[in-house]
C-alpha positions in Angstrom: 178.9 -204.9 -31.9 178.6 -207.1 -34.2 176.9 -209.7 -32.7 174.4 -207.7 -30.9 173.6 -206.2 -34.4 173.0 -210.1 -35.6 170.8 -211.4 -32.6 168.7 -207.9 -33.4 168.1 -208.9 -36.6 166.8 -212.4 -35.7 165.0 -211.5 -32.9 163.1 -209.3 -35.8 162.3 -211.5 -38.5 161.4 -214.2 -35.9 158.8 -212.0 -34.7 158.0 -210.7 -38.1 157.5 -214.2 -39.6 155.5 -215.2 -36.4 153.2 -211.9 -36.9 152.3 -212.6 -40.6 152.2 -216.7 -40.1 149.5 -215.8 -37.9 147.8 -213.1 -39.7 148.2 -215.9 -43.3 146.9 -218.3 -40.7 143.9 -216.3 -39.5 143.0 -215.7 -42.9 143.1 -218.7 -44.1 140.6 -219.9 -41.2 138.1 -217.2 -42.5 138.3 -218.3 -46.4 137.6 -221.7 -45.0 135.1 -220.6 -42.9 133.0 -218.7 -45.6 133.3 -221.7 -48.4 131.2 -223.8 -45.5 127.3 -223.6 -47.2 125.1 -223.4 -44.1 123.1 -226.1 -42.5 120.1 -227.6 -44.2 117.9 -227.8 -41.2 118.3 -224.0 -40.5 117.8 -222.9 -43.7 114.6 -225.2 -44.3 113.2 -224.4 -40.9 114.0 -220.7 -42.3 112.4 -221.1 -45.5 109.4 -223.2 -43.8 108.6 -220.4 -40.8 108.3 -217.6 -43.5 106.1 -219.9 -45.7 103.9 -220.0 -42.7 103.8 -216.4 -41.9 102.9 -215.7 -45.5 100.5 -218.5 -45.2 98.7 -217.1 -42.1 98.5 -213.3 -43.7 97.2 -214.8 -46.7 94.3 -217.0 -44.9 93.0 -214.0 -43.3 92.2 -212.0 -46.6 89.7 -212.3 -49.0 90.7 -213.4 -52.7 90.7 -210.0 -54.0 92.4 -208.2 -51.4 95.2 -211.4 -51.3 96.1 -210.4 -54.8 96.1 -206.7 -53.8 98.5 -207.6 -51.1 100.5 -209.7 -53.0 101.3 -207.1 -56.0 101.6 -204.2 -53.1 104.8 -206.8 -51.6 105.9 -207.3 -55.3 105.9 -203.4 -55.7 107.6 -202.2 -53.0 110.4 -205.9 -53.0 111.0 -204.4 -56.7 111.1 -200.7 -55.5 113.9 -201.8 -52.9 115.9 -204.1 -55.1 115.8 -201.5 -57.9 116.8 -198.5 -55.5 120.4 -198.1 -55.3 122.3 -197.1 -51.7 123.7 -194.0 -51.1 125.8 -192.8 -48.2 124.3 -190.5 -45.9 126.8 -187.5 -44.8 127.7 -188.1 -41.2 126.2 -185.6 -38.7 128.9 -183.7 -36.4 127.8 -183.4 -33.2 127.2 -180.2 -31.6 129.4 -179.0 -29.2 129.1 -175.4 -27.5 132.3 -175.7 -25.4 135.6 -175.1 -26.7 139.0 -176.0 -25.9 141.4 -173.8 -24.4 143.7 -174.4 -27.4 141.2 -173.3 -29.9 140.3 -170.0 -27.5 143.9 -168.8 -28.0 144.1 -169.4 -31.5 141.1 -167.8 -32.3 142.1 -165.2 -30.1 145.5 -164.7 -31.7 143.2 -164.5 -35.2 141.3 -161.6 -34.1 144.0 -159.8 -33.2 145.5 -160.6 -36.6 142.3 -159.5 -38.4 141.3 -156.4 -36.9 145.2 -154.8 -35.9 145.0 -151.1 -37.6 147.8 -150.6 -39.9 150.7 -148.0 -38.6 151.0 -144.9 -40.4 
Protein backbone atom coordinates (compact mmCIF):
# COMPACT_ATOMS: atom_id res chain seq x y z
CA UNK A 1 0.00 0.00 0.00
CA UNK A 2 2.54 1.81 0.65
CA UNK A 3 4.30 1.93 -2.35
CA UNK A 4 1.37 2.59 -4.51
CA UNK A 5 0.69 5.57 -2.15
CA UNK A 6 4.63 6.76 -3.02
CA UNK A 7 4.55 6.32 -6.89
CA UNK A 8 1.06 8.46 -6.56
CA UNK A 9 2.66 11.03 -5.04
CA UNK A 10 5.49 11.36 -7.70
CA UNK A 11 3.55 10.78 -10.44
CA UNK A 12 1.77 14.23 -8.99
CA UNK A 13 4.42 16.56 -8.33
CA UNK A 14 6.08 15.45 -11.54
CA UNK A 15 3.09 16.58 -13.36
CA UNK A 16 2.58 19.54 -11.09
CA UNK A 17 6.23 20.88 -11.56
CA UNK A 18 5.86 20.16 -15.38
CA UNK A 19 2.44 22.24 -15.41
CA UNK A 20 3.84 25.37 -13.65
CA UNK A 21 7.55 25.06 -15.42
CA UNK A 22 5.60 25.57 -18.35
CA UNK A 23 3.14 28.02 -17.31
CA UNK A 24 6.81 30.11 -15.50
CA UNK A 25 8.11 29.37 -18.94
CA UNK A 26 5.25 30.74 -21.05
CA UNK A 27 5.36 33.70 -19.02
CA UNK A 28 8.59 34.39 -19.12
CA UNK A 29 8.39 34.26 -23.21
CA UNK A 30 5.64 37.08 -22.98
CA UNK A 31 7.71 39.50 -20.52
CA UNK A 32 10.44 38.99 -23.08
CA UNK A 33 8.27 39.47 -25.77
CA UNK A 34 6.79 42.85 -24.68
CA UNK A 35 10.37 44.44 -23.49
CA UNK A 36 11.16 44.05 -27.58
CA UNK A 37 10.57 48.02 -28.79
CA UNK A 38 9.10 47.55 -32.28
CA UNK A 39 10.82 47.93 -35.53
CA UNK A 40 12.06 51.28 -36.78
CA UNK A 41 11.02 50.88 -40.36
CA UNK A 42 7.34 50.13 -39.35
CA UNK A 43 7.03 52.69 -37.05
CA UNK A 44 8.64 55.40 -39.45
CA UNK A 45 6.75 54.15 -42.46
CA UNK A 46 3.72 54.60 -39.72
CA UNK A 47 4.62 57.94 -38.73
CA UNK A 48 5.57 58.91 -42.48
CA UNK A 49 1.98 57.53 -44.17
CA UNK A 50 -0.05 59.68 -41.57
CA UNK A 51 2.21 62.75 -42.16
CA UNK A 52 1.08 62.28 -45.73
CA UNK A 53 -2.56 61.94 -45.10
CA UNK A 54 -2.49 65.09 -42.97
CA UNK A 55 -0.45 66.60 -45.67
CA UNK A 56 -2.90 65.78 -48.49
CA UNK A 57 -6.09 67.13 -46.22
CA UNK A 58 -4.25 70.12 -45.49
CA UNK A 59 -3.21 70.99 -49.36
CA UNK A 60 -6.76 70.87 -50.26
CA UNK A 61 -7.93 73.73 -47.90
CA UNK A 62 -7.55 77.21 -47.87
CA UNK A 63 -5.45 78.91 -45.08
CA UNK A 64 -8.27 79.86 -42.99
CA UNK A 65 -10.25 76.87 -43.17
CA UNK A 66 -6.70 74.73 -42.52
CA UNK A 67 -6.55 76.41 -39.16
CA UNK A 68 -10.27 75.82 -38.59
CA UNK A 69 -9.56 72.22 -39.21
CA UNK A 70 -6.74 71.98 -37.26
CA UNK A 71 -8.24 73.47 -33.88
CA UNK A 72 -11.58 71.33 -34.68
CA UNK A 73 -8.94 67.94 -34.55
CA UNK A 74 -7.26 69.60 -31.53
CA UNK A 75 -10.79 69.94 -29.88
CA UNK A 76 -12.25 66.83 -30.28
CA UNK A 77 -8.22 64.80 -29.71
CA UNK A 78 -8.52 66.86 -26.24
CA UNK A 79 -12.34 66.00 -25.82
CA UNK A 80 -11.34 62.16 -26.22
CA UNK A 81 -8.23 62.17 -24.12
CA UNK A 82 -9.93 64.21 -21.38
CA UNK A 83 -13.15 61.87 -21.38
CA UNK A 84 -12.87 59.05 -19.09
CA UNK A 85 -14.28 55.28 -20.08
CA UNK A 86 -17.05 53.85 -18.52
CA UNK A 87 -18.51 50.36 -18.80
CA UNK A 88 -21.57 50.03 -20.58
CA UNK A 89 -24.12 47.43 -18.73
CA UNK A 90 -24.34 44.37 -20.86
CA UNK A 91 -27.61 43.81 -22.66
CA UNK A 92 -29.45 40.30 -21.92
CA UNK A 93 -30.80 38.94 -24.77
CA UNK A 94 -34.32 38.37 -25.16
CA UNK A 95 -35.64 35.19 -25.00
CA UNK A 96 -39.54 34.27 -25.18
CA UNK A 97 -39.16 30.46 -24.67
CA UNK A 98 -38.62 28.97 -21.43
CA UNK A 99 -37.29 25.93 -20.12
CA UNK A 100 -39.25 23.18 -18.84
CA UNK A 101 -37.43 23.50 -15.56
CA UNK A 102 -38.35 27.03 -15.09
CA UNK A 103 -42.24 26.18 -16.17
CA UNK A 104 -42.49 23.88 -13.18
CA UNK A 105 -41.01 26.09 -10.81
CA UNK A 106 -42.93 28.84 -11.69
CA UNK A 107 -45.69 26.68 -11.70
CA UNK A 108 -45.07 25.29 -8.19
CA UNK A 109 -44.83 29.26 -7.19
CA UNK A 110 -48.28 30.04 -8.16
CA UNK A 111 -49.60 27.43 -6.52
CA UNK A 112 -47.70 28.64 -3.43
CA UNK A 113 -48.89 32.27 -3.90
CA UNK A 114 -52.44 32.00 -4.55
CA UNK A 115 -53.41 28.49 -2.17
CA UNK A 116 -56.48 29.81 0.09
CA UNK A 117 -55.78 29.30 3.68
CA UNK A 118 -57.94 26.40 5.52
CA UNK A 119 -60.30 27.43 7.90
Amino acid sequence: MSDNLSAALLISLLGMGIVFGIIILTWGIMAALTRIPPGKDELAEAQESEAEEAGAVAATLPDPARAAAAAVAVALALGQQARPVRARPRAEPATTAISAWQSVMRGRQLKQTYRRPRR
